[in-house]
N, C-alpha and C positions, 0 to 999 in steps of 0.2 A: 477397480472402483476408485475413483474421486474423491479424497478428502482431505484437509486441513486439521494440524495440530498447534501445538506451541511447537515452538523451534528449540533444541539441546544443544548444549557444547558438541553434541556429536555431528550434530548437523551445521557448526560453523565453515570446514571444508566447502559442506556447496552452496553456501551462500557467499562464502567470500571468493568462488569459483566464478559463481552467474553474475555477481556484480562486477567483474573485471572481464566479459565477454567485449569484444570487439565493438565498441561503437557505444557501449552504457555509461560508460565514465559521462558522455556528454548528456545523459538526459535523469541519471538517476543516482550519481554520486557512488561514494564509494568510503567503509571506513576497514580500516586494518583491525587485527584480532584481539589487542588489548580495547577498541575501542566499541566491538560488538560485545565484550566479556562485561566491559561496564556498562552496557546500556543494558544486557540483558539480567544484573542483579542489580539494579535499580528500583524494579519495579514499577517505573515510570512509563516502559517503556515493552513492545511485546511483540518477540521476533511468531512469525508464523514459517509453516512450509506447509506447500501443496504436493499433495503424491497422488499419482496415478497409479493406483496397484502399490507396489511397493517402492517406483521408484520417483525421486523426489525432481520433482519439476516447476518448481517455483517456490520463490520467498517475498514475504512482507515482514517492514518493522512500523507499527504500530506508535508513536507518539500519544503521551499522554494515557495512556490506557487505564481504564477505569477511574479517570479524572473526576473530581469534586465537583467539577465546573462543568462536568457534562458534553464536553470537548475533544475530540483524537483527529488526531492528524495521520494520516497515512503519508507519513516521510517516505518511504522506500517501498517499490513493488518490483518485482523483477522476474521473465520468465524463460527458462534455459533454454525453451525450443519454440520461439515465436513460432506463431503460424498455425498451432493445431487445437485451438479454440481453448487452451490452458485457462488466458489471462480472464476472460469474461468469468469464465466457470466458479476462480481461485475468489474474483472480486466478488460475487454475489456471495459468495461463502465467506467470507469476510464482514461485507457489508451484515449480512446476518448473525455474522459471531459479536460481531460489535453491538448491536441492539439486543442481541437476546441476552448477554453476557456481563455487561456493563449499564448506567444507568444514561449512557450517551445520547444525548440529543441532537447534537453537530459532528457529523464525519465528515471533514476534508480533507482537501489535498490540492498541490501547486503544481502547473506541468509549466512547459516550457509552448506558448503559443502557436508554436511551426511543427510541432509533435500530432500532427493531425491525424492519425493514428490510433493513439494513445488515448486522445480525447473523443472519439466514435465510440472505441470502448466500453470508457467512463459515461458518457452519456445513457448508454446503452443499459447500463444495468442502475438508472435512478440519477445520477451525477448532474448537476446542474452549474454551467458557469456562472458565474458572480460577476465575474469584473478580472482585468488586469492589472497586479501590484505589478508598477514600470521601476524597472531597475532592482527587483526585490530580492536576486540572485546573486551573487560575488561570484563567480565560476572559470577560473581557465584567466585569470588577472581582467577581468571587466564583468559591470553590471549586466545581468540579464532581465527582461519581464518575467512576469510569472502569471499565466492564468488560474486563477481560482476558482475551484467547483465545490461544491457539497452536495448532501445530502440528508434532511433533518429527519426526525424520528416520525412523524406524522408523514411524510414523502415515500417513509421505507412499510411503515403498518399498508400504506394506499396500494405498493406494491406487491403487499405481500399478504398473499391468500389467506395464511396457515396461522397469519397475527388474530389473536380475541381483539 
């Protein structure tokens, strides 16, 4: 079975496992263990894991989470075994935990424009791009673009059956 929790210090292992997989570094960054310990007692800030059964197959850190301003950023998505419909699954349930959970009106997030991929995706379950912040990156010693997508709270209610 399919589901999403918060993320524990017990679960720091594979999330600093899946974001140092082969080829992530270049599209979804990466922070060592004192600096997911201080985002995650922040409160600002909200690590997820997705599990299949009982084993863990994907993580999100959430930016901004349950913000005054109505706002979360999906900084970090990441999933250990591309390819077996994980990521759609993880983001819908996501996208969901974020509107039903919080008072969030704006869920976004920034991908890298040539990630055409990533942004089928995103589109796929509500995600709308915006526009390209050029140069909005510092990555790897130079500017990168960054495409912008969201998703507002009247966009995800239209999506979603199960919303009064």
């Amino acid at each position: 079975m399919f589901a999403i929790a918060r993320a524990t210090e017990a679960d720091l292992p594979f999330i600093m496992e899946t974001e140092r997989l082969p080829g992530y570094e270049a599209f979804i960054g990466r922070s060592d263990d004192a600096q997911h310990r201080a985002r995650m007692a922040n409160g600002h800030a909200a690590h997820f894991v997705a599990r299949d059964g009982d084993q863990a197959v994907g993580f999100a850190i959430l930016r901004d989470w349950n913000s005054a301003d109505g706002i979360t950023l999906l900084m970090r998505i990441a999933i250990a075994k591309p390819g077996q419909g994980h990521g759609k699954k993880f983001l819908r349930a996501l996208i969901d935990k974020v509107f039903t959970e919080t008072p969030c009106h704006r869920f976004w997030l920034g991908q890298f424009p040539d990630n055409h991929r990533a942004r089928h995706v995103y589109e796929s379950v509500g995600f709308i791009a915006e526009g390209v912040a050029r140069g909005n990156v510092y990555l790897f010693g130079r500017h990168h673009d960054e495409l912008i997508m969201s998703i507002l709270r009247p966009e995800w209610a239209a999506l979603s059956p199960s919303v009064p």
